[in-house]
C-alpha positions as CSV (number, residue, x, y, z in Angstrom):
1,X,3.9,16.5,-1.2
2,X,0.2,15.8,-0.7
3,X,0.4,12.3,-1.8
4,X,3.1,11.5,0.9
5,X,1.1,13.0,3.8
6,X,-2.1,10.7,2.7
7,X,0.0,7.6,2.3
8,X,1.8,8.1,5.9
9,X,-1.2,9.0,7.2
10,X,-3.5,6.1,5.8
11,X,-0.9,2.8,7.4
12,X,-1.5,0.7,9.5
13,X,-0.3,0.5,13.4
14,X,1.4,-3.0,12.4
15,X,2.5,-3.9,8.6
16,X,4.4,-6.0,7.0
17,X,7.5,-4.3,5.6
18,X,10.7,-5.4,3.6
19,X,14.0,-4.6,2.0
20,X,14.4,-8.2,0.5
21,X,11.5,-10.5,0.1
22,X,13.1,-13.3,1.2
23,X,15.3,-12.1,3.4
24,X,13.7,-9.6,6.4
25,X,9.8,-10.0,5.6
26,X,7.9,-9.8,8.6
27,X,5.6,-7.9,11.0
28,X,6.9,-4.7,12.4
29,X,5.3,-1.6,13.9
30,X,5.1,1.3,11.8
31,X,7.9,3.6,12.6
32,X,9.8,0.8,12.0
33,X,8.3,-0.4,9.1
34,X,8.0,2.8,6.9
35,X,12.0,2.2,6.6
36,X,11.7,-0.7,4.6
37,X,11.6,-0.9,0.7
38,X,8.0,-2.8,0.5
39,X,5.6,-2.4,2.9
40,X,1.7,-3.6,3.7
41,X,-0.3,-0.9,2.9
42,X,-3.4,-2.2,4.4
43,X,-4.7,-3.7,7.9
44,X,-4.8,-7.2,8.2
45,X,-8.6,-7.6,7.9
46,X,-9.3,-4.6,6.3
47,X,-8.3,-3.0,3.2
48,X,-7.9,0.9,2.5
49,X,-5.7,0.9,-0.5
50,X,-6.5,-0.5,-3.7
51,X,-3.2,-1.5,-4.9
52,X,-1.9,-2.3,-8.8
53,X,1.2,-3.4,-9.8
54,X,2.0,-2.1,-13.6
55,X,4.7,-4.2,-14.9
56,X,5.9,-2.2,-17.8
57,X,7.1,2.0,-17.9
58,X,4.2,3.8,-17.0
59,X,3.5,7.6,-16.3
60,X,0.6,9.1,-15.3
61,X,-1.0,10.5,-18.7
62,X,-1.0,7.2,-20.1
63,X,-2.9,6.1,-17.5
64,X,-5.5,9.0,-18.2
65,X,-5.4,9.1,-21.8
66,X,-4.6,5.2,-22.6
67,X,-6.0,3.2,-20.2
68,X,-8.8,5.9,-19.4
69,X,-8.7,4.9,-16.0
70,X,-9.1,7.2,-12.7
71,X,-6.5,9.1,-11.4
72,X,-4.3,6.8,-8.6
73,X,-4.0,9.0,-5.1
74,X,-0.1,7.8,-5.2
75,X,2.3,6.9,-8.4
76,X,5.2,5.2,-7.1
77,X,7.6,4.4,-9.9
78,X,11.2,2.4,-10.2
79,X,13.2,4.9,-11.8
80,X,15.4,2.4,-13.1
81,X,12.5,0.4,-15.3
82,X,9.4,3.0,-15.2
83,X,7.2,0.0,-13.3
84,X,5.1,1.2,-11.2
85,X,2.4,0.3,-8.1
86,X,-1.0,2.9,-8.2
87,X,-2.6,3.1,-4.8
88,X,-6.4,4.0,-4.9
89,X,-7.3,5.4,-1.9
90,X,-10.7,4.4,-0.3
91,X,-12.5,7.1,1.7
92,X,-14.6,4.1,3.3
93,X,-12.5,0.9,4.1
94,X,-13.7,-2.3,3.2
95,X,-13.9,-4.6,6.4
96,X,-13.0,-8.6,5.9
97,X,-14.3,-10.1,9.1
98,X,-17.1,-12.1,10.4
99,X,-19.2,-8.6,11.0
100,X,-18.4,-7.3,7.5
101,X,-21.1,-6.6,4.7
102,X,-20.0,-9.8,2.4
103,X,-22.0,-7.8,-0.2
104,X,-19.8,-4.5,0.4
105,X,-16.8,-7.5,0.2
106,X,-17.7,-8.7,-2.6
107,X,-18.2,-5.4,-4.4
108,X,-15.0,-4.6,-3.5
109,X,-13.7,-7.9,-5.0
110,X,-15.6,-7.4,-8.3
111,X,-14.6,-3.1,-8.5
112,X,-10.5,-4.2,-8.2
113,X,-10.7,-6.5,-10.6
114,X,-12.2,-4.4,-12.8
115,X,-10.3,-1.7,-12.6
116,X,-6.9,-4.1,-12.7
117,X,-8.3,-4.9,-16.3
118,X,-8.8,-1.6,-17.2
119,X,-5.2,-0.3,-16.3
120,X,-3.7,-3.5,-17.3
121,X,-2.2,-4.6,-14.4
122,X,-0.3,-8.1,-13.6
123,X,-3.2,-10.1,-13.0
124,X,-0.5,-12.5,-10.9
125,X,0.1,-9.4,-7.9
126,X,-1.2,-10.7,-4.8
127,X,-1.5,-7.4,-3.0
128,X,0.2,-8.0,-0.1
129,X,3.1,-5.5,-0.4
130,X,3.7,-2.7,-2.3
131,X,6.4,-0.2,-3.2
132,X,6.6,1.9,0.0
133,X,5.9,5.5,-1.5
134,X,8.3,7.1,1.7
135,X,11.1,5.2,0.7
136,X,14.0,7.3,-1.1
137,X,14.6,4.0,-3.5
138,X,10.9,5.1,-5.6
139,X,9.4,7.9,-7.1
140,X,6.6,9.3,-6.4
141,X,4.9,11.4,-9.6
142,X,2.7,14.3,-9.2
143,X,-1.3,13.1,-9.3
144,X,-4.2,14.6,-7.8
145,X,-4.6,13.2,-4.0
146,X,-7.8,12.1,-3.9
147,X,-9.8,9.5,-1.8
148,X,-12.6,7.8,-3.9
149,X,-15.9,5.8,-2.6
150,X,-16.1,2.3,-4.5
151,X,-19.2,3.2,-6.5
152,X,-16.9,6.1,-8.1
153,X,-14.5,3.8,-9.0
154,X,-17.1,1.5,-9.9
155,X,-18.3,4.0,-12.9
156,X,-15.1,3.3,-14.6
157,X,-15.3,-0.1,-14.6
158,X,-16.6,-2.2,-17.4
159,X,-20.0,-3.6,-16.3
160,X,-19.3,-6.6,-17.7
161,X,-16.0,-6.7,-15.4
162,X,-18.4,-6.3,-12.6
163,X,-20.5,-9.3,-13.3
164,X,-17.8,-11.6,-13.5
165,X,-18.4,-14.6,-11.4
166,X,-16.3,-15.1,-8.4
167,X,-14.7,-18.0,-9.4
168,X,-13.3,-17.1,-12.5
169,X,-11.3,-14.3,-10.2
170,X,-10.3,-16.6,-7.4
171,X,-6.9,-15.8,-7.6
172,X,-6.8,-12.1,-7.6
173,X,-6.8,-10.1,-4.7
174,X,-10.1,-9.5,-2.8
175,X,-11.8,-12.1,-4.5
176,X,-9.6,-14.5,-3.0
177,X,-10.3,-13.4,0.5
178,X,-13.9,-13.1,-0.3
179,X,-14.4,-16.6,-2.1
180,X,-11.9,-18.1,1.2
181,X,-14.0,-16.1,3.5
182,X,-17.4,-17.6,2.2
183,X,-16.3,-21.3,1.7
184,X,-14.9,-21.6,5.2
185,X,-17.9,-20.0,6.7
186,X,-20.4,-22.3,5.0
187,X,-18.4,-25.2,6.1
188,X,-18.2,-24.0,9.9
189,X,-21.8,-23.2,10.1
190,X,-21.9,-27.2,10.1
191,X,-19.0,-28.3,11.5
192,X,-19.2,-27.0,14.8
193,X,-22.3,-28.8,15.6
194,X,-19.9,-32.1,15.3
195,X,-19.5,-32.1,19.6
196,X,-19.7,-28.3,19.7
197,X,-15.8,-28.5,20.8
198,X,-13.6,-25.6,22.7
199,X,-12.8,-22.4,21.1
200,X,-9.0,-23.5,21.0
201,X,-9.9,-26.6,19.0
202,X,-12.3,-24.8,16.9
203,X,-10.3,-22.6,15.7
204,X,-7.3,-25.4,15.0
205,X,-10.2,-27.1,13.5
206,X,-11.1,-24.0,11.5
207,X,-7.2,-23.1,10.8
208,X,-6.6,-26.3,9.5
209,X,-9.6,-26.1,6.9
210,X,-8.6,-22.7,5.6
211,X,-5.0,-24.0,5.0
212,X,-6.2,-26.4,2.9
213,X,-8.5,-24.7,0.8
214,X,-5.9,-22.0,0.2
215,X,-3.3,-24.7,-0.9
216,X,-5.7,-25.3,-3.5
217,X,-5.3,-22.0,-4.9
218,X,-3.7,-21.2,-8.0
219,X,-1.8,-18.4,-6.2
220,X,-2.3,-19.0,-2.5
221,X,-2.1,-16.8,0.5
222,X,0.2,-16.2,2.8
223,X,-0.2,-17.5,6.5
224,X,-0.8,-13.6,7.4
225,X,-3.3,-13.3,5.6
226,X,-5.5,-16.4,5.5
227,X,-4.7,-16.3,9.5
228,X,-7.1,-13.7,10.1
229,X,-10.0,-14.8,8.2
230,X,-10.0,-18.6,9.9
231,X,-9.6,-16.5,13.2
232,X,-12.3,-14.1,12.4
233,X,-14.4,-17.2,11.7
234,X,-13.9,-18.9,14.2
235,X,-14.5,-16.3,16.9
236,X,-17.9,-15.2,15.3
237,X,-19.3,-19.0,15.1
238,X,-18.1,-20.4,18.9
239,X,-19.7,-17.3,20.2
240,X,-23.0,-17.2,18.5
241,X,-23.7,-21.5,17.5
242,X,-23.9,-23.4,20.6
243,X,-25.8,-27.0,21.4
244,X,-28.4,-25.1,23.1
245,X,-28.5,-22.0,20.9
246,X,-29.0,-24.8,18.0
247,X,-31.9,-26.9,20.0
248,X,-33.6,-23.5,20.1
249,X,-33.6,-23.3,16.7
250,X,-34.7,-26.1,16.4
251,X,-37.5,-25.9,18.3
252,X,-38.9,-22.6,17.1
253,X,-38.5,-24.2,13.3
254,X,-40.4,-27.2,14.2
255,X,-43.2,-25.2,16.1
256,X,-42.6,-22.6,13.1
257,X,-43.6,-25.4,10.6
258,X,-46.1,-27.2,12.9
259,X,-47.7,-23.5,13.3
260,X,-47.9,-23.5,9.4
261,X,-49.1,-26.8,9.0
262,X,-52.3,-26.4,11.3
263,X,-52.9,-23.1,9.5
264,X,-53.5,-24.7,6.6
265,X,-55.6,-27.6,8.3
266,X,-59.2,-28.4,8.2
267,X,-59.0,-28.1,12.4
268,X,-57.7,-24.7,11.8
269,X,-60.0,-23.5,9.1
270,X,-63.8,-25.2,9.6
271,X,-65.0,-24.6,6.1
272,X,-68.3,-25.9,7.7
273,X,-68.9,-22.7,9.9
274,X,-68.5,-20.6,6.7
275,X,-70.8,-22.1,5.1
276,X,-73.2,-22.6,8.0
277,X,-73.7,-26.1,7.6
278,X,-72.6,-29.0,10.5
279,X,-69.1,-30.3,10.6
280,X,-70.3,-34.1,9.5
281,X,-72.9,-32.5,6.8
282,X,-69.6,-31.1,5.6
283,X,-67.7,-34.4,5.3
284,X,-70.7,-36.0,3.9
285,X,-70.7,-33.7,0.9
286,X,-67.7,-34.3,0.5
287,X,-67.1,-37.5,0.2
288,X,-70.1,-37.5,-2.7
């Protein structure tokens, strides 16, 4: 089956896999992990599968005809209660790091929760594992195998779905990563100039802030996931803010501004010569 061959192909090196959540969850390489019940579908700081869990019997023509929504590139059903997890395929992965387009992020963010809308998904799924299509406990149901680019999925999507403020998705997948992404990097572009400390107690510094904003979460992360963005973080910032990387900008600011300041100065200008007049004829006239 198509959809099999795309799914095996499209794992990760490393995932997280499962039989019992609470049980064996953890980190394993692939062969291993492709054993297990759940499993990761996407890299830890980048995301290839858009992932929806449908918590009610589902087949794949009421996803067409009733929801009107595009065709997932895997169905993976429990034959025992019909619910299902639809894996979207992205033909260009969306990159979560330090590097990354936030705009392409945040697209990303705004496309999934659209489209989770749109097929009516449990706005409560965190998207961390998924029903692991190889596994003989699932079905998977016949659907065209097909990759999509965001934008594609994007012209399903209800606009107004699109222009939903970040906030009022916090908790749902991407835009969790996103909004965590962008608070802790705002707050590290000012914090490290506090005695420009080591990289090993930046990034405790910068673990330790991430932690607590995802505690205030109405559906927090788990420590794999949020790990990755405080690391990613706190890579990017030790190795491009530095005290004298900072007194440089500094500098070319203030000579930036000073620059501007003259320009606009009478020193800089000499209205006088324009006119062809002396500089203290000028003033004279002026001042009448």
């Amino acid at each position: 089956m198509q959809q099999l061959k795309l799914f095996q192909e499209h794992l990760p090196k490393k995932s997280r896999s499962c039989d019992d959540f609470d049980v064996d969850n953890k980190v394993r390489y692939i062969t291993e992990a492709i054993k297990k019940r759940y499993i990761q579908p996407n890299d830890f700081n980048s995301t290839q599968w858009l992932v929806f869990d449908i918590d009610r019997p589902v087949c794949p023509d009421s996803i067409r005809n009733d929801n009107l929504a595009p065709e997932p590139t895997v169905f993976v059903r429990n034959p025992k209660n019909g619910h299902a997890h639809l894996f979207y395929l992205l033909k260009t992965p969306v990159h979560q790091n330090s590097h990354s387009s936030q705009k392409a992020v945040q697209f990303a963010a705004a496309v999934e929760y659209g489209l989770a809308i749109k097929l009516d998904a449990d706005m409560g799924y965190i998207g961390l594992l998924a029903k692991n299509a190889l596994h003989a406990d699932w079905e998977v149901l016949h659907t065209v195998p097909q990759a999509y680019e965001l934008h594609e999925l994007a012209e399903s999507v209800d606009t107004t779905a699109l222009n939903t403020p970040l906030k009022e998705r916090l908790n749902y997948g991407l835009s969790r990563n996103c909004s965590m992404f962008e608070e802790v990097s705002k707050w590290a572009y000012k914090a490290i100039r506090q005695g420009w400390p080591d990289y090993n107690q930046w990034h405790k510094a910068v673990l330790s802030r991430t932690e607590m904003l995802n505690r205030q979460l109405e559906k927090p992360m788990e420590y794999a996931e949020y790990k990755h963005i405080a690391k990613s973080i706190a890579k990017w910032t030790h190795a491009n803010f530095s005290r004298l990387g900072f007194s440089e900008w500094q500098s070319k600011n203030g000579k930036r501004s000073g620059a501007a300041r003259r320009k606009g100065s009478i020193t800089e200008r000499k209205p006088w010569e324009e006119l062809g007049i002396s500089r203290a004829t000028w003033y004279r006239r002026k001042k009448q």
